[in-house]
C-alpha positions as CSV (number, residue, x, y, z in Angstrom):
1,X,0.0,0.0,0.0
2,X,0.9,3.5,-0.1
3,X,3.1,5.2,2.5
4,X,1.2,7.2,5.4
5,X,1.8,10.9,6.0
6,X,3.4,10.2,8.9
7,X,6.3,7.6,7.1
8,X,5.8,10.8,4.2
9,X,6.8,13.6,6.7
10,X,9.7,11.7,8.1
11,X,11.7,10.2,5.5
12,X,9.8,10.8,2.3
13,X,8.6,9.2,-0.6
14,X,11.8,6.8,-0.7
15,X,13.2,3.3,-0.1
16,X,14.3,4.1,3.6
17,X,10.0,5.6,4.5
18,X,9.3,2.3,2.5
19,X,11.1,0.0,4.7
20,X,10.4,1.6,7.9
21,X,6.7,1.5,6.8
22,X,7.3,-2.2,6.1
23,X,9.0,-3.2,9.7
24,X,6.4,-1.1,11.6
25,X,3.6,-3.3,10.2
26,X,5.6,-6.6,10.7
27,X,6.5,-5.6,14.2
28,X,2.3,-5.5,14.9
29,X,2.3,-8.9,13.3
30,X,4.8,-10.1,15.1
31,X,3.2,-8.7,18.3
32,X,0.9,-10.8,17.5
33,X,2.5,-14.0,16.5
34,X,1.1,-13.8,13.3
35,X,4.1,-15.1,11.2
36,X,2.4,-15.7,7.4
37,X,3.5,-12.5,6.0
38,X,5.3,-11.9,2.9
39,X,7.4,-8.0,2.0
40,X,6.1,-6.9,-1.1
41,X,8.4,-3.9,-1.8
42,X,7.1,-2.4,-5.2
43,X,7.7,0.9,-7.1
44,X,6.9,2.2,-10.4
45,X,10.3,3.2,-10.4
46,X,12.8,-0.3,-10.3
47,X,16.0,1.7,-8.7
48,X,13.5,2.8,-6.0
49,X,12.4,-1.1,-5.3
50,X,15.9,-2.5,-5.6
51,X,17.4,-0.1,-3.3
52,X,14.0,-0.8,-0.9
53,X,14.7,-4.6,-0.8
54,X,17.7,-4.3,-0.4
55,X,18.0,-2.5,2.7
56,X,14.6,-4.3,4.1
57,X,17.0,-7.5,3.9
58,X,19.8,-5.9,5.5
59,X,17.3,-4.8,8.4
60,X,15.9,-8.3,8.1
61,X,19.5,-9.8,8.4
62,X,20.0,-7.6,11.6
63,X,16.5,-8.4,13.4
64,X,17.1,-12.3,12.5
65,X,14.2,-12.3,10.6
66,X,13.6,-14.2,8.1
67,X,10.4,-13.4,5.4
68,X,9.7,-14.4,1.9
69,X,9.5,-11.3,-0.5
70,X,7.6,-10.6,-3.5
71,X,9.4,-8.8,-6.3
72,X,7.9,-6.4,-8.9
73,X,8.1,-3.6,-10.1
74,X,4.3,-1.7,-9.8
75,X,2.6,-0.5,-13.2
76,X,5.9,-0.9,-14.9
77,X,4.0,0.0,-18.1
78,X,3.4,-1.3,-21.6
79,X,5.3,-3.1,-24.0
80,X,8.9,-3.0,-24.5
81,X,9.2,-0.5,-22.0
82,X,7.4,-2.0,-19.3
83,X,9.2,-5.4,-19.6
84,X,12.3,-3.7,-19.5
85,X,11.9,-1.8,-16.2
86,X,10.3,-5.1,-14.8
87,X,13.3,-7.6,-16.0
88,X,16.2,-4.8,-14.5
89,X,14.4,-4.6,-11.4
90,X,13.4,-8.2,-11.4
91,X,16.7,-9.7,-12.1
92,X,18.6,-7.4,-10.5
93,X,17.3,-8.6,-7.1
94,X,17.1,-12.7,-8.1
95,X,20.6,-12.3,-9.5
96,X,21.3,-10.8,-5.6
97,X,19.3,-14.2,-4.5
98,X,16.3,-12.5,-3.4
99,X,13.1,-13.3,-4.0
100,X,10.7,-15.9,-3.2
101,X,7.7,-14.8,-6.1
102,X,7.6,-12.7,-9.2
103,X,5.1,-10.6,-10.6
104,X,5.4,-8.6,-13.8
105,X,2.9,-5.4,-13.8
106,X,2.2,-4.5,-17.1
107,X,-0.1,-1.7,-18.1
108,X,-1.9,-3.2,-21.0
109,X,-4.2,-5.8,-22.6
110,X,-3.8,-9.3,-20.4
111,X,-3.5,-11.2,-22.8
112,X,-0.3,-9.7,-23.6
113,X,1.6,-9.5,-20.4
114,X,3.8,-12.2,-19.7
């Protein structure tokens, strides 16, 4: 979902308000014992969501958690274009190791996503 003013005010429309946004809803799971969560960490824009995984997995790493994550890259767009933000994005992170599911996002007729 989308960030809330508060995360907004603090650290911005950015990877760091997205991972903070992130841990503060695990930690009410958590609170909880409600473990069947997975991170979805997706931007329009595939520097933002690398960048946003990968610092959610270093904060993972420190907490000794250890989630699944679903990678893609929101409304990535249509045709060439769109598969092209989706792959780098994509397979930057599985060629990291990360990654658990896929989803590619694309902005056009069904039938033709892949």
């Amino acid at each position: 979902g989308s960030l809330s003013e508060r995360i907004l005010f603090q650290y911005g429309d950015s990877p760091e308000g997205m991972v903070a946004s992130a841990f503060e809803f695990a930690e009410i799971c958590r609170k909880h014992d409600y473990h069947d969560f997975i991170f979805s960490m997706k931007s329009s824009n595939p520097q933002v969501m690398v960048q946003a995984y990968r610092m959610l997995v270093a904060r993972m790493n420190d907490a000794g958690w250890d989630y699944p994550l679903h990678l893609g890259v929101t409304e990535a767009g249509s045709g060439t274009d769109g598969r092209i933000k989706s792959g780098v994005g994509i397979g930057s992170l599985l060629q990291d190791g990360l990654g658990d599911t896929i989803r590619v996002s694309l902005t056009e007729d069904p039938w033709l996503e892949l």
